[in-house]
Residue, then its C-alpha position, 0 to 999 in steps of 0.5 A: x404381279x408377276x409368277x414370282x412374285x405370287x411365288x413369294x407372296x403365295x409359297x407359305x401358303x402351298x407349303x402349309x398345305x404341303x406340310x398338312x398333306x404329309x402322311x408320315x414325312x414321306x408321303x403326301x396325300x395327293x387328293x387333300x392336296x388337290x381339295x386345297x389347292x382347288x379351294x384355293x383356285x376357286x376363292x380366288x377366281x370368285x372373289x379375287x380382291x377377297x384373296x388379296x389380288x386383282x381379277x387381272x393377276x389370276x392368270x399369274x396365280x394360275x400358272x403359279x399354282x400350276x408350277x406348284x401343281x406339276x411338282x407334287x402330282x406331275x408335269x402334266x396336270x393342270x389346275x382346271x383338270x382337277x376341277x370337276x363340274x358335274x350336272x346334278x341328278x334329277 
């Protein structure tokens, strides 16, 4: 698989969380759609076949959901930025 082909195969999807994000048709809710799109990463870094590819297509999968990442919330956020891994409390 190649970026754009996971652009067809995976664009619906992105859309969908675009269209639930929208606040008003005008805005989107940039924090939902960072939970969306980091469940997304998430599943499919954990159980690629799951999510329908193979452990070596994530790369494509990553730079696709970093294109789509970069056009809502800006070109220098990345997918593993958003991802916060914090040590639990004791």
């Amino acid at each position: 698989m190649n970026v754009e082909e996971a652009r067809v195969r995976f664009s619906p999807a992105v859309q969908e969380i675009i269209d639930n994000c929208m606040i008003e048709d005008k805005f989107i809710d940039k924090d939902l759609f960072q939970v969306y799109i980091c469940t997304i990463w998430g599943n499919a870094a954990l159980d690629p076949e799951k999510s329908g590819i193979e452990e070596s297509e994530l790369p494509v999968l990553h730079d696709f959901l970093n294109e789509e990442i970069q056009t809502v919330l800006g070109t220098k956020t990345q997918i593993l930025s958003l991802i916060h891994i914090s040590e639990p409390t004791r």
